[in-house]
PASEBA-1860 file (N, C-alpha, C; in nm, 3 decimals):
! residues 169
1> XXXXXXXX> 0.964/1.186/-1.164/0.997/1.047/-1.133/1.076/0.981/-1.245 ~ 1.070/1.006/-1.393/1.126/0.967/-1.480/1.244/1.020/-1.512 ~ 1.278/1.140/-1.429/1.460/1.160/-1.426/1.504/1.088/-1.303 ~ 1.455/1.079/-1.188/1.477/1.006/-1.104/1.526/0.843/-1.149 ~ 1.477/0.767/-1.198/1.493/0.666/-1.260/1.621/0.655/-1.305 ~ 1.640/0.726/-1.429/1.740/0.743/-1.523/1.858/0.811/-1.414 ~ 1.866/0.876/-1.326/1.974/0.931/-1.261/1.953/0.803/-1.196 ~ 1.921/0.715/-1.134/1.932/0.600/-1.056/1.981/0.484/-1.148
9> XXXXXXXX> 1.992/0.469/-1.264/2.046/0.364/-1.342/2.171/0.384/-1.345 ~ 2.228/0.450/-1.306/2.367/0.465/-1.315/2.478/0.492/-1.201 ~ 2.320/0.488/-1.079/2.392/0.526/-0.919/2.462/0.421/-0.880 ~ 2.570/0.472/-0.842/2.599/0.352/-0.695/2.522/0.324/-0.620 ~ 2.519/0.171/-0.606/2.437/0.164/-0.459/2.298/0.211/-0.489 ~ 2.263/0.200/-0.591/2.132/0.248/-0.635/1.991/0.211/-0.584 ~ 2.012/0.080/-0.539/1.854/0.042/-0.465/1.882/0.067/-0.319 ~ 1.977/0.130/-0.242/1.977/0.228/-0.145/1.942/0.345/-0.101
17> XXXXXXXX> 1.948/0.393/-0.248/1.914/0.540/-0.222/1.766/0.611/-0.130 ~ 1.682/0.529/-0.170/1.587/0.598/-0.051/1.605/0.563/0.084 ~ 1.641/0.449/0.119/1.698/0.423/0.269/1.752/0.527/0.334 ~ 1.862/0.589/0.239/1.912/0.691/0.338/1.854/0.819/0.365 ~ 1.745/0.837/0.223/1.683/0.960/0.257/1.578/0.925/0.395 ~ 1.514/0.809/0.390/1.425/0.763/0.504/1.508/0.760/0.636 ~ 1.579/0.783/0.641/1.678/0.762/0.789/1.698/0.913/0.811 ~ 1.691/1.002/0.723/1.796/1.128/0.769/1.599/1.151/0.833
25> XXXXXXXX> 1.502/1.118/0.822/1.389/1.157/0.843/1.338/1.107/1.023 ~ 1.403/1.010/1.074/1.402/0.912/1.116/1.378/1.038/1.284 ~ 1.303/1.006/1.381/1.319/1.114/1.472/1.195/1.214/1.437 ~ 1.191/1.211/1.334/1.061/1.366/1.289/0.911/1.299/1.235 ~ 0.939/1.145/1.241/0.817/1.119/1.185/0.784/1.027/1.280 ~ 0.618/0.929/1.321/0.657/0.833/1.332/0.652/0.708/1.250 ~ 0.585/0.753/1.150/0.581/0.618/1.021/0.624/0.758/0.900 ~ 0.683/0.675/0.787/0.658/0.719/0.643/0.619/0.651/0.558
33> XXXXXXXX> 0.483/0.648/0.497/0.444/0.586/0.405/0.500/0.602/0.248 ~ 0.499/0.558/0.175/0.571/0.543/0.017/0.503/0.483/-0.085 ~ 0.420/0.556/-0.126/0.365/0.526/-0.212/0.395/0.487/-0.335 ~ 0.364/0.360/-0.414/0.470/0.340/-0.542/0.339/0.331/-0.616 ~ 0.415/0.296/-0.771/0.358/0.240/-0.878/0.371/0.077/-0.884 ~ 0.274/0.013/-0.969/0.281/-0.100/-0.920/0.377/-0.183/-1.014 ~ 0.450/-0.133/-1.102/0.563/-0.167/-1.184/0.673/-0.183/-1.062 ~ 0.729/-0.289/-1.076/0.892/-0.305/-1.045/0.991/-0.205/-1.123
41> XXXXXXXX> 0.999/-0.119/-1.076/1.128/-0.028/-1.149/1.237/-0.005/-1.031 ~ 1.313/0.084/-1.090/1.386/0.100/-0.959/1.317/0.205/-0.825 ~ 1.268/0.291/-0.850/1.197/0.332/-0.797/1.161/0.259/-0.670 ~ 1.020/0.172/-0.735/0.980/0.051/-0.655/1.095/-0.016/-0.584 ~ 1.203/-0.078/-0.644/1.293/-0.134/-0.555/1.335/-0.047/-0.419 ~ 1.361/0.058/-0.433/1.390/0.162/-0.386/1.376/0.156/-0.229 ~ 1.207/0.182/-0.281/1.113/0.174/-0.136/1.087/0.062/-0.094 ~ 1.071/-0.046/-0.124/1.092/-0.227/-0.106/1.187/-0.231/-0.006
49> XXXXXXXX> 1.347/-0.170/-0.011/1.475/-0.197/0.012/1.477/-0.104/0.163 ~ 1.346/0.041/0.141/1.355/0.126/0.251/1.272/0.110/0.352 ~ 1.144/0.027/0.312/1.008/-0.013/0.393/1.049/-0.174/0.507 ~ 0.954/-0.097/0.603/0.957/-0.220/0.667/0.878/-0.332/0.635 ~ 0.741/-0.291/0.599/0.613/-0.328/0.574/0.595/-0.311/0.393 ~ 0.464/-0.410/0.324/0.406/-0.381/0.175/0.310/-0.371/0.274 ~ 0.166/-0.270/0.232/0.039/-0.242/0.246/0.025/-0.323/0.076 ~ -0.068/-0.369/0.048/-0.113/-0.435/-0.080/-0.251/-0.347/-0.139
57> XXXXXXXX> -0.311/-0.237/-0.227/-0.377/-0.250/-0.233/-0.440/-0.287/-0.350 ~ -0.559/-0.338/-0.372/-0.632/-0.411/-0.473/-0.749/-0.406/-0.478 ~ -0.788/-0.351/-0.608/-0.931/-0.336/-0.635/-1.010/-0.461/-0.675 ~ -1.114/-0.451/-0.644/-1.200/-0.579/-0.639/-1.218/-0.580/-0.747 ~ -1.101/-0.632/-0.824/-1.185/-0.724/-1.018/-1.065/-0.797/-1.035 ~ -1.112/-0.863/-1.072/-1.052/-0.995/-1.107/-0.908/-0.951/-1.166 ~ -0.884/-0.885/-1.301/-0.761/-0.863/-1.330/-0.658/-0.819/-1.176 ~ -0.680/-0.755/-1.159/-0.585/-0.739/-1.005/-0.594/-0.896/-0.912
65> XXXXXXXX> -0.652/-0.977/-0.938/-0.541/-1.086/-0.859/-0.498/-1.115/-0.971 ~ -0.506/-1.139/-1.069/-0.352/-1.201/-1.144/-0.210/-1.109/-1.108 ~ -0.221/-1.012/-1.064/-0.095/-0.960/-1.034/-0.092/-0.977/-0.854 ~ -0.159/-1.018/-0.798/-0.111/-1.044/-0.676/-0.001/-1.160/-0.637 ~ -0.016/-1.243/-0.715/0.115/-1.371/-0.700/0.247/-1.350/-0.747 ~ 0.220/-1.235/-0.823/0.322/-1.192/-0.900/0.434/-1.089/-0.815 ~ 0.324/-1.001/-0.736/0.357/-0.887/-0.634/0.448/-0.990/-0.517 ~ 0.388/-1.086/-0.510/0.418/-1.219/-0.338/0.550/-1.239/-0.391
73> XXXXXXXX> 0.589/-1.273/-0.544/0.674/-1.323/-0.547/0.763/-1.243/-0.543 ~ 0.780/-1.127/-0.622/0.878/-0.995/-0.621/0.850/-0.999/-0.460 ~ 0.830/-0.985/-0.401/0.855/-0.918/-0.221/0.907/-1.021/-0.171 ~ 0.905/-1.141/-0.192/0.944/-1.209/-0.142/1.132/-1.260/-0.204 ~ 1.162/-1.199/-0.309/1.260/-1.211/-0.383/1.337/-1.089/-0.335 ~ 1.274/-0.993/-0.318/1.349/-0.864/-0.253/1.379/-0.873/-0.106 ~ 1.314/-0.974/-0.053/1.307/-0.981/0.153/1.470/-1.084/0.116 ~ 1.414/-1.168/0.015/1.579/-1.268/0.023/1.704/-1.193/-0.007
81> XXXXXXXX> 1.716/-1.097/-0.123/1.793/-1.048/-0.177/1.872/-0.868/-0.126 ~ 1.783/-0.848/-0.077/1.815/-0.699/-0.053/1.731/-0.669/0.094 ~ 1.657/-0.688/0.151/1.613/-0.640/0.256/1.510/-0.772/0.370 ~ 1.584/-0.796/0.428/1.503/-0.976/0.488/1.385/-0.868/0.624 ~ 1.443/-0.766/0.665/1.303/-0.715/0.750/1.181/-0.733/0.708 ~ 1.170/-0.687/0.593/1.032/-0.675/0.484/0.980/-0.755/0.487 ~ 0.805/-0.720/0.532/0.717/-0.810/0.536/0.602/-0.763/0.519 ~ 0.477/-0.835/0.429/0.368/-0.798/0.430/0.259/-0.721/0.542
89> XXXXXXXX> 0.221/-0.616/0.540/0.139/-0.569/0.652/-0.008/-0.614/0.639 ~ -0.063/-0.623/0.507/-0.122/-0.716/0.477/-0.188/-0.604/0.307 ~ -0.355/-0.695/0.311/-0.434/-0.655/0.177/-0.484/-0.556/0.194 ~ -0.547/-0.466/0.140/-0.685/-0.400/0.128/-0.737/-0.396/0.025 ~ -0.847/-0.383/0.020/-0.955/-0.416/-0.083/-1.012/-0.290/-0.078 ~ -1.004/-0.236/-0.267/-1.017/-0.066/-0.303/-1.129/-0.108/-0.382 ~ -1.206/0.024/-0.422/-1.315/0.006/-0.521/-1.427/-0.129/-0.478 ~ -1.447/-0.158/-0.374/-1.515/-0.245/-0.304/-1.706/-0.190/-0.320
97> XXXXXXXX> -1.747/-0.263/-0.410/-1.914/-0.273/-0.409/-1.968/-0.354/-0.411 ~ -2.021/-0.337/-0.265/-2.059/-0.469/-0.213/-2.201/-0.484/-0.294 ~ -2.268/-0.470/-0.360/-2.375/-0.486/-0.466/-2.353/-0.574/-0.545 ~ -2.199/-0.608/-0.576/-2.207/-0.688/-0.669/-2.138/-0.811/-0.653 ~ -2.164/-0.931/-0.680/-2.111/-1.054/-0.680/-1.968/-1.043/-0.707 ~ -1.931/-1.019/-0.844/-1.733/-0.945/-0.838/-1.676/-0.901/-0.732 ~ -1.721/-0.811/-0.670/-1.618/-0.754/-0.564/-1.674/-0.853/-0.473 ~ -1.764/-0.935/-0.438/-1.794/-1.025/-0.318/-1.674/-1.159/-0.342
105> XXXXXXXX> -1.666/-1.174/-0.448/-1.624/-1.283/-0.485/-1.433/-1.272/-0.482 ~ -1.387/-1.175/-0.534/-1.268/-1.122/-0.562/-1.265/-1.139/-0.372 ~ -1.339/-1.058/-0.311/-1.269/-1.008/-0.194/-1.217/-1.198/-0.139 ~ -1.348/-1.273/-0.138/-1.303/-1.423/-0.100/-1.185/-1.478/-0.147 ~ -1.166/-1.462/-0.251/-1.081/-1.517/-0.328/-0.936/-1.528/-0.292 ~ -0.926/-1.343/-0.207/-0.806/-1.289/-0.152/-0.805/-1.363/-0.022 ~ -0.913/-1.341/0.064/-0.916/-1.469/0.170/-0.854/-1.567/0.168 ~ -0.843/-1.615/0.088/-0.829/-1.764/0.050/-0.715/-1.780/0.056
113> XXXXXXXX> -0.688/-1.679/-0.037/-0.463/-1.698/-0.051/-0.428/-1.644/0.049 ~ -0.433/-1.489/0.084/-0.400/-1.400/0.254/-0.473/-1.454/0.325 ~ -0.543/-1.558/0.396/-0.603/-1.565/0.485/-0.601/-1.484/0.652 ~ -0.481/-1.459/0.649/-0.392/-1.410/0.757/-0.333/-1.254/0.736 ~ -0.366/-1.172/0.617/-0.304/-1.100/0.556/-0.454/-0.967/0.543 ~ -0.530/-1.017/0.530/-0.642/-0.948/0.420/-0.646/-0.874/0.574 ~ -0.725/-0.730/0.487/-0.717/-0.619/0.616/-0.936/-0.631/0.643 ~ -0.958/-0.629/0.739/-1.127/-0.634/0.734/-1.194/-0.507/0.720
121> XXXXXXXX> -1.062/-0.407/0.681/-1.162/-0.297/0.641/-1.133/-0.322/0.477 ~ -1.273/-0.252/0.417/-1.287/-0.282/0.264/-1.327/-0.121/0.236 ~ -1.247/-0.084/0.124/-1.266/0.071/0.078/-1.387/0.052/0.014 ~ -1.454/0.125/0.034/-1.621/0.180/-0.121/-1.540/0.265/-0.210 ~ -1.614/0.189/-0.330/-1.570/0.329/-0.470/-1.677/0.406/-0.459 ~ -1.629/0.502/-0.452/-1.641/0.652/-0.386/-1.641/0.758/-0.531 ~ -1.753/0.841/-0.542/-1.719/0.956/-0.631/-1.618/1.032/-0.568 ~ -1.623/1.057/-0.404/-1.585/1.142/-0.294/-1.399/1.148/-0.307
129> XXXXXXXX> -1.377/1.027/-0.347/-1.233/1.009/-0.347/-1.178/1.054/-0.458 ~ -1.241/1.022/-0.584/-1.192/1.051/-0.722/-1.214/1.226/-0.709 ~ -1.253/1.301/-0.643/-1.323/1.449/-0.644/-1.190/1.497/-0.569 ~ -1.135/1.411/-0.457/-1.040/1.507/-0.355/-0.923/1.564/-0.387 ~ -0.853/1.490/-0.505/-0.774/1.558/-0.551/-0.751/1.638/-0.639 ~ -0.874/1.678/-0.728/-0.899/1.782/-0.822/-0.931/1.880/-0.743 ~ -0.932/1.891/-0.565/-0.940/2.025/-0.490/-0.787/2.066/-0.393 ~ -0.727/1.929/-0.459/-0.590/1.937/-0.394/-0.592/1.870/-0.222
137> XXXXXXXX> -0.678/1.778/-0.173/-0.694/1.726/-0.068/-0.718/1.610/-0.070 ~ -0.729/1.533/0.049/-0.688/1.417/0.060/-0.875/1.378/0.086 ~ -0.891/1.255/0.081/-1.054/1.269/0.150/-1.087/1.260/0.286 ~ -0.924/1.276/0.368/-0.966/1.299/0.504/-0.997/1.462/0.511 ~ -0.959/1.516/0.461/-0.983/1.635/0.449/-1.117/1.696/0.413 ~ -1.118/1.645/0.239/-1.222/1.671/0.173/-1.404/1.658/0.205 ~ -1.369/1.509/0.266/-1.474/1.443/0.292/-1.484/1.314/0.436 ~ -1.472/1.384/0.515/-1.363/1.272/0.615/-1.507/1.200/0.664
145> XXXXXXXX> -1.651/1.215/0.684/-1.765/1.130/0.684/-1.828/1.114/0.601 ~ -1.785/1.093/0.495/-1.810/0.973/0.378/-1.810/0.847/0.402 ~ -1.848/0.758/0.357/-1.788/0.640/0.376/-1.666/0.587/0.362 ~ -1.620/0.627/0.218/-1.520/0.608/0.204/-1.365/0.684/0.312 ~ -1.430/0.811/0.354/-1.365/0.917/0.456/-1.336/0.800/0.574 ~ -1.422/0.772/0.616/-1.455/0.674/0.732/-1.365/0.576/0.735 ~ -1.362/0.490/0.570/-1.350/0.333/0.565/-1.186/0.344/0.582 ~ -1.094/0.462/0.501/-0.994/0.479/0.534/-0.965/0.529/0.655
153> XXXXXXXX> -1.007/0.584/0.727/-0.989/0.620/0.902/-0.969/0.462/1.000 ~ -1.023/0.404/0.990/-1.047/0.294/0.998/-0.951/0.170/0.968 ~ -0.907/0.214/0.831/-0.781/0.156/0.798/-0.684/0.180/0.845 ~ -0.640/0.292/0.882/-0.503/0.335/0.941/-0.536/0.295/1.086 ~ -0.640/0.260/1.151/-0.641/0.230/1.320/-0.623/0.080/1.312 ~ -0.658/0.017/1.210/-0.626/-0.137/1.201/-0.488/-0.172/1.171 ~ -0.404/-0.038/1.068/-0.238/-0.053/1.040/-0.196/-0.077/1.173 ~ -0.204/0.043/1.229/-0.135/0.064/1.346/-0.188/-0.033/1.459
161> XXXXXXXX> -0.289/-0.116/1.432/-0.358/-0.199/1.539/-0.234/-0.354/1.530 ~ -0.205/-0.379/1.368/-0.094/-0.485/1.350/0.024/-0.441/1.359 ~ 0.041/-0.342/1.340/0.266/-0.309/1.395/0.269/-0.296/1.519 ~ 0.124/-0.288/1.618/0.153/-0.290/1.721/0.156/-0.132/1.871 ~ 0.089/-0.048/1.747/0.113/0.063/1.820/-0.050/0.095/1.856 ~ -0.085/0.143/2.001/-0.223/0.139/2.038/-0.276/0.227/1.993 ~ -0.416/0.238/1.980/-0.507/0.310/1.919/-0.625/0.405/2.000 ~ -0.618/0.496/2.043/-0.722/0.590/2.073/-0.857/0.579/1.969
169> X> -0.952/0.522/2.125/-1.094/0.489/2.035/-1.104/0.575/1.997
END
């Protein structure tokens, strides 16, 4: 990713470049997800410029909303500037323990600002998740009735429940 970068500082048309790789894909998939880092680099612009949708996710502690207004504003500076499709799909709430007042409180908090945004499934921090990729799998794989297995199953029937595409109970 860090030659990627550096060969992109100097591209033409540089916050294009994944667009077109996402199009030559276009026909073989029916979503592509893109996973970023949560730095603005080019990178990030990249997929901003190629996505239809931000998924938001955020762990329940407090330091992570100070970067959520921050995230609203970059997306919302990139929907004006480079890509006006782009729009929030909404929150999710990671590392979610409900035991404790913090993540009860954090999750409200997000309410408050997304009211309209926040997703009602809430991830559990999970040993199960931190384990799946030291076996090279995902935790649908690894552990797909876990909770956490579950809570993300769940999540993707609620994605696809807001873009609009129906869901097999």
């Amino acid at each position: 990713l860090a030659g990627a970068m550096i060969e992109l500082t100097s591209a033409e048309k540089r916050e294009w470049r994944m667009l077109s790789l996402v199009e030559q894909l276009a026909g073989k998939y029916d979503y592509v997800l893109i996973d970023c880092p949560p730095s603005l680099g080019l990178l990030t612009l990249n997929a901003l410029c190629a996505a239809d949708y931000v998924l938001i996710p955020l762990q329940c502690e407090y330091l992570a909303l100070e970067g959520l207004a921050q995230l609203k504003g970059t997306i919302d500076r990139v929907q004006q500037q480079f890509n006006s499709r782009l729009s929030i799909l909404g929150v999710v709430m990671t590392m979610y323990d409900g035991r404790t007042n913090l993540a009860q409180q954090v999750v409200e908090e997000v309410r408050r600002y997304f009211p309209q945004r926040i997703f009602n499934t809430l991830i559990p921090r999970s040993v199960r998740v931190s384990e799946a990729p030291s076996y090279g799998q995902l935790i649908a794989e690894y552990d797909p009735q876990s909770r956490a297995g579950l809570a993300y199953a769940q999540l993707g029937q609620e994605m696809l429940r807001r873009i609009g595409k129906k869901v097999a109970a």
